[in-house]
Structures are given as structure tokens and as C-alpha cells.
C-alpha positions, 0 to 999 in steps of 0.5 A, a space after each residue: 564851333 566853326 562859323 561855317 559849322 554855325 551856319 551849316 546848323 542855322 539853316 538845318 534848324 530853317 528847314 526843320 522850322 519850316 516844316 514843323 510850321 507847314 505842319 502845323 498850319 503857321 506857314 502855307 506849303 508854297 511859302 515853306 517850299 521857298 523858305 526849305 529851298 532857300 536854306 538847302 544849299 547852306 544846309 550841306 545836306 544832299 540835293 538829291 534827298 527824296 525829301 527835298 526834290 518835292 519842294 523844289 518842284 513845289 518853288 518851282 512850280 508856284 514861282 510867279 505867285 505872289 507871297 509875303 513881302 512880294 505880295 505887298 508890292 502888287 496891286 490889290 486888284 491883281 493880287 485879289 484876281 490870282 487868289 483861287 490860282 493860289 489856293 488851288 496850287 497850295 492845296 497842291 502843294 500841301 498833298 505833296 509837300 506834307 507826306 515829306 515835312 513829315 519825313 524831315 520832322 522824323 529824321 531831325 528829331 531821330 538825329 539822322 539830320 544833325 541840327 546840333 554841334 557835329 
């Protein structure tokens, strides 16, 4: 296996991750979206893909929130003062984002998207 081959399955397997953890509560739809965006490019999987786009938009959208380790470097009087903004726009981004990590979880456990040894 080549180690673009490598890192090529690495970031397949992020998504497929990041989706199932969405799915199952461990990881809100905002911080997936971020972490499926993030590993789309070394994925070589089409940037077009129906199921990508919507988390995109969800990244894009939610950029100026803060999360994870960015939200540690806010002052908590700010960070407390933008939560209802957060949890509306991760409702958001569950309704539209869950119909689509549904979708990946099917097409990597199908085989349609590779995450083993091409």
C-alpha cells in the first residue's frame, strides 16, 4: 500500500467516523461537518457528492461558532452569551446533516466508498 493509498483510506475512515459518532450522539453535527469537510480533500472522494455538499454548507454556515479546542480560547462570558446561537444552529445542522451521515454509513458499510486496501 502506497502511503498515499494510506492516507487516502485514513481520511475515508474520518468521515466514516465522524458520521457514525453524529449518529450516535458523541459528536455534535456542527463539529462533524468540520471534521467531514476537513478530511474530504485527502479522501479523493468527488467534491460534488450529494452527500458531502450538505456539510459544506453546515461548516460554512456555523464557522464563527466557537468549538472544541477554539472554545477554550474564548472568555466564558462570550462563549456562555453565544450558546442558544449554538444550539439552534446545531438543531439546524442535525435536520439537514442526519439524512446524509445516514447515507455515508450505507454507502462505506455497502462497499460503494472503499475504506479498505484498493
Amino acid at each position: 500500500m502506497s502511503w498515499n493509498e494510506s492516507e487516502i483510506l485514513k481520511a475515508r475512515q474520518a468521515i466514516l467516523d465522524a458520521a457514525q459518532d453524529m449518529l450516535a450522539g458523541r459528536l455534535t453535527y456542527i463539529e462533524g461537518a468540520r471534521k467531514i469537510v476537513a478530511a474530504w480533500w485527502t479522501s479523493k472522494l468527488d467534491e460534488r457528492d450529494v452527500d458531502f455538499l450538505p456539510f459544506v454548507g453546515i461548516a460554512s454556515e456555523t464557522e464563527a461558532l466557537p468549538f472544541g479546542e477554539m472554545r477554550a480560547h474564548w472568555q466564558p462570558a462570550a462563549s456562555d452569551a453565544l450558546q442558544p446561537e449554538i444550539d439552534r444552529m446545531d438543531a439546524w445542522a442535525r435536520r439537514f446533516g442526519e439524512p446524509h451521515c445516514r447515507n455515508l454509513v450505507a454507502r462505506f458499510s455497502s462497499g460503494e466508498i472503499k475504506i479498505e486496501k484498493f
